[in-house]
C-alpha positions in Angstrom: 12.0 24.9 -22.0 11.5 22.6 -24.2 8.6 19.4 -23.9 10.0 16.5 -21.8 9.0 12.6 -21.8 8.1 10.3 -18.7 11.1 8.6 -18.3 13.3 11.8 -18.3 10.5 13.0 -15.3 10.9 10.2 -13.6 14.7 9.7 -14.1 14.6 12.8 -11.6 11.9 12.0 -9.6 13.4 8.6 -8.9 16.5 10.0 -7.5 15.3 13.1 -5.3 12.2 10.6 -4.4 9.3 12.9 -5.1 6.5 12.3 -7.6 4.9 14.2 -10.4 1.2 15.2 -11.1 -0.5 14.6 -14.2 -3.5 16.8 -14.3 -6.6 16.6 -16.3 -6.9 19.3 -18.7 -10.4 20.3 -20.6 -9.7 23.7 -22.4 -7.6 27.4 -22.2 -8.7 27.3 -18.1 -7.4 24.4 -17.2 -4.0 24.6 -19.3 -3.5 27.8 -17.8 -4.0 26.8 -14.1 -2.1 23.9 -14.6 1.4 25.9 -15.9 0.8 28.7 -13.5 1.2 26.5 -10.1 3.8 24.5 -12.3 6.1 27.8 -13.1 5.4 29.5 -9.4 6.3 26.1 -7.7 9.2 25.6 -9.8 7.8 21.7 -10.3 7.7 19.3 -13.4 4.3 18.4 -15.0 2.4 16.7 -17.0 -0.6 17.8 -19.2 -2.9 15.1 -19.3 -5.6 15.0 -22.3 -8.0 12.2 -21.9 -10.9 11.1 -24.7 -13.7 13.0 -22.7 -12.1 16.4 -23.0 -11.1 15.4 -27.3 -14.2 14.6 -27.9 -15.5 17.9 -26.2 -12.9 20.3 -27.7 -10.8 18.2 -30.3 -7.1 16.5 -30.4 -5.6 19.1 -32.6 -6.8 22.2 -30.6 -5.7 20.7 -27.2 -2.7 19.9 -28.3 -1.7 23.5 -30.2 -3.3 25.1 -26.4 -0.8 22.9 -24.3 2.3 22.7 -26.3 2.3 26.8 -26.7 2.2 26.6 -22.9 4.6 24.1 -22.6 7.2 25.5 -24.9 7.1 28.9 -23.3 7.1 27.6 -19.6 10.3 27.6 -17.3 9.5 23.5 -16.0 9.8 20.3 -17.5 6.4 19.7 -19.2 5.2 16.4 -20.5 2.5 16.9 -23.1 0.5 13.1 -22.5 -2.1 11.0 -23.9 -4.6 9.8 -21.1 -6.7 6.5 -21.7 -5.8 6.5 -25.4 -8.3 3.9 -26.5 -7.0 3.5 -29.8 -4.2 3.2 -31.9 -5.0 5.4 -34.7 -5.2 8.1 -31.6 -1.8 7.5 -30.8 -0.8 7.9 -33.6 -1.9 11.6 -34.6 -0.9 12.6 -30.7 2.7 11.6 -31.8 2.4 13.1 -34.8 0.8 16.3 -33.5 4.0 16.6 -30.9 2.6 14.6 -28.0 5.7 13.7 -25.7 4.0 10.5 -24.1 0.9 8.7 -24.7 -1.0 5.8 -22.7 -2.6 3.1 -24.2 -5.5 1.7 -22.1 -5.9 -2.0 -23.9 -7.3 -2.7 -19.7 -10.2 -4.0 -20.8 -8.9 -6.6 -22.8 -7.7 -9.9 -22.0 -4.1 -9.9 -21.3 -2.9 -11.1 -24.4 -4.6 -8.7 -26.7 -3.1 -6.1 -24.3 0.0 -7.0 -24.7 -0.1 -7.4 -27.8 -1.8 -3.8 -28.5 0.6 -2.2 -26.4 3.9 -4.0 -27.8 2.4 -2.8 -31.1 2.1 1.3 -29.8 5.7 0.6 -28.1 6.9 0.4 -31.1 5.3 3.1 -33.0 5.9 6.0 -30.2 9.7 4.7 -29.2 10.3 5.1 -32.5 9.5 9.4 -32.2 11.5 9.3 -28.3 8.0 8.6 -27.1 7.4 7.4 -23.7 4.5 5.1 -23.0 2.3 4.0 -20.4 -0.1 1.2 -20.5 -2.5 -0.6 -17.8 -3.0 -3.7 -16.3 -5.9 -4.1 -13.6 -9.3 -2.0 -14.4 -9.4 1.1 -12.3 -13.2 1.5 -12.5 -15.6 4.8 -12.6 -16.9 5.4 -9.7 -20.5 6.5 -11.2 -20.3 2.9 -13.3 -19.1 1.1 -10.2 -21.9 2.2 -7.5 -23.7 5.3 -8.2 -23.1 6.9 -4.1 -20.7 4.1 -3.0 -17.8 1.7 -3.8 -17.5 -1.4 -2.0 -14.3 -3.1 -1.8 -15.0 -6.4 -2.6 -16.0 -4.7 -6.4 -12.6 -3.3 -6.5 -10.9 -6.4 -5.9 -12.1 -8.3 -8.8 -10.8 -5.7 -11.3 -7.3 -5.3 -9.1 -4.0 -6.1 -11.0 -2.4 -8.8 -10.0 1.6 -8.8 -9.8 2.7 -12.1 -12.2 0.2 -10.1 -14.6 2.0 -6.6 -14.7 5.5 -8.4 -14.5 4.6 -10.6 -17.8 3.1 -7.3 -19.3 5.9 -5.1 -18.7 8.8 -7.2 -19.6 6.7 -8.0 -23.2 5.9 -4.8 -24.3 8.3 -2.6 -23.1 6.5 -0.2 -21.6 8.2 3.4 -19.6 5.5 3.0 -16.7 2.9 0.7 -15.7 -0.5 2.2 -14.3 -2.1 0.0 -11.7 -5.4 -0.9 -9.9 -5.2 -1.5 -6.1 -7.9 0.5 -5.2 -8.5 4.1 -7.0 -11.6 4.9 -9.1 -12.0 7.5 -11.5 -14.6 9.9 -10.3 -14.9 9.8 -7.0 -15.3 13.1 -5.4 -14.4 12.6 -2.0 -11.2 11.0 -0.3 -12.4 7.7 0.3 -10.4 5.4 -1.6 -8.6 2.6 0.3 -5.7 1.2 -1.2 -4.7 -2.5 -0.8 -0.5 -1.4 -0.1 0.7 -4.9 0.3 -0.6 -5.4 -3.3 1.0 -2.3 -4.5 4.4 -3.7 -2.6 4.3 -7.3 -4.5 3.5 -5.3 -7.8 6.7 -2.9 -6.6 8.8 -5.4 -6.5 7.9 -7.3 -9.4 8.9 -5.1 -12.0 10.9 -2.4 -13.1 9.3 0.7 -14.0 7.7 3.3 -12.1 4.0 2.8 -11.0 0.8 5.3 -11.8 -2.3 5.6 -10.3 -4.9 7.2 -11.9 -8.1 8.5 -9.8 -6.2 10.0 -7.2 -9.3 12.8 -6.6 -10.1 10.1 -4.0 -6.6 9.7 -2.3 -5.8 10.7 1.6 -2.5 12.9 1.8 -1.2 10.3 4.1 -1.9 7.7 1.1 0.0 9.6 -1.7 3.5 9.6 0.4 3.1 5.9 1.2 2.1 4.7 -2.6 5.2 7.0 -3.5 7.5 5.1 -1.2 6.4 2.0 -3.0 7.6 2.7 -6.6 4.4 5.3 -7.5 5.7 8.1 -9.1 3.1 9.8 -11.2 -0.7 10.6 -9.6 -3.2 11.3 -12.2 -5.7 14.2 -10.9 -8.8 15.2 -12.7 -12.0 15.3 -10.6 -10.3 17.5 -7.8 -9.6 20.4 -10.2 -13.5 20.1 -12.0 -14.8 19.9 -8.7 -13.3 23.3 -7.8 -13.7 24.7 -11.3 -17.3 24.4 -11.7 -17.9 25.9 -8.1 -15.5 29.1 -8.3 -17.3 29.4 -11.9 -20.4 29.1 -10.4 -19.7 31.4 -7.6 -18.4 33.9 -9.7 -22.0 33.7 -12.0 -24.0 34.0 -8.8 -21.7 36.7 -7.6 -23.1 38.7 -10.9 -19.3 39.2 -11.6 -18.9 42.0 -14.7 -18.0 39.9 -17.1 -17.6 36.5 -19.2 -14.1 36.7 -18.8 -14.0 37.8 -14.9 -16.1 34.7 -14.0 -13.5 32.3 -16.1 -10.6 33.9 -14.6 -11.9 32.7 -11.1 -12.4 29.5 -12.5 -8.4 29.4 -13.9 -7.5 30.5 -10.2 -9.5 28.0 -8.8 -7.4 25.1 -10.6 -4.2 26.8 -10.2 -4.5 26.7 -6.3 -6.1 23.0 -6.9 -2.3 22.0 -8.6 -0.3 24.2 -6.0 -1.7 21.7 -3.2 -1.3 18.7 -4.7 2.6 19.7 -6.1 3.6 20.3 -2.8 1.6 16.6 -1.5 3.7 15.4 -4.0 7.0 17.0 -3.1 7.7 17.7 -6.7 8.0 22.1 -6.2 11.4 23.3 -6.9 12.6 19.7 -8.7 12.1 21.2 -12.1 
């Protein structure tokens, strides 16, 4: 099948009211995982390649990993940009076949974000593109507090609505990811999320809402944020988390080989996506 971009995902999604997970991936393991669930479930997806795992195995070889898997998998796959930082990043995803890309100009003030984003609007709508950007700082949760993240630090990074309605209807964006009280990181579901914020945001603009951090999200949370416009959950820490301890399992285990212990990792991920597809109602939408 061949690679799809947000707004055909969420075209769908919008209209059979489901969402779609965008999951974290780091290397082979993780891609594999990933399309697995995405193929058994019959579900859209969408790869996810953030800065952390380029600088640990490179833009170019991610991207050849993911778009073989893509190409050759039975589902909608969005091949995506996460946090890109940088415009000079977008620009050799795009040219290296990326479907979608984010630009995270978050930590700017709003009229250099605009600004940066209008700019990468351009550039990727240009290729059939999609693009995401951010308004609101959702925080790490090591940077944040270390063991614990107190509301009232949340609050002061949250997006406010006349802010993401003014940045959306000046750059043009296909989706708008939001801060209303996810952090990046957090390993336990803890996060509480500020809905009446996420309503005013809703209904302020136009284009379908992401959360990112969503490691830290109650099952009961993910349907209600869906009901209010969110339509793609960004999921990284829950499939390292069980990574790392089916690897190490597997090493303590004295399993036979390299390759045996890896393979429980790859499992490990691909039951990780199978739960949250079905949290997210998106199996047999593809």
């Amino acid at each position: 099948m061949s690679i799809a971009n947000l707004k055909e995902i969420f075209t769908k999604a919008i209209k059979y009211d489901y969402a779609v997970g965008a999951f974290n991936v780091h290397n082979l393991e993780f891609v594999e995982g990933v399309m697995r669930a995405a193929d058994e479930l019959f579900s859209p997806v969408i790869i996810a390649i953030a800065p952390i795992s380029i600088d640990y195995a490179g833009l170019e070889p991610l991207a050849a990993i993911t778009k073989i898997y893509a190409e050759h998998s039975n589902v909608p796959t969005v091949v995506h940009l996460d946090h890109g930082g940088d415009i000079e990043t977008v620009r050799r995803s795009i040219l290296l076949g990326f479907s979608s890309v984010m630009y995270d100009g978050s930590r700017y003030p709003i009229d250099e974000n605009i600004k940066k984003t209008r700019e990468v609007v351009k550039i990727a709508h240009d290729e059939n593109v999609s693009v995401e950007g951010e308004i609101g700082i959702v925080g790490s949760f090591e940077e944040l507090a270390g063991d614990e993240v107190s509301n009232e630090q949340l609050q002061k990074l949250y997006t406010r609505p006349e802010d993401a309605k003014r940045f959306v209807e000046e750059t043009g964006v296909d989706a708008l990811a939001v801060a209303v009280g996810t952090v990046h990181g957090m390993p336990m579901q803890k996060a509480q999320i500020d809905f009446q914020r996420l309503k005013e945001i809703h209904d302020a603009i136009t284009v379908p809402l992401v959360f990112h951090g969503c490691t830290g999200l109650l099952n009961e949370d993910y349907q209600k944020a869906m009901g209010l416009g969110v339509k793609k959950f960004n999921i990284g820490t829950r499939l390292i988390i069980e990574f790392k301890e089916a690897l190490q399992s597997a090493i303590e285990r004295d399993e036979k080989t390299l390759f045996t212990c890896l393979k429980k990792g790859t499992e490990a991920v691909f039951e990780a996506v199978k739960d949250r597809i079905m949290v997210l109602k998106s199996a047999d939408k593809a």
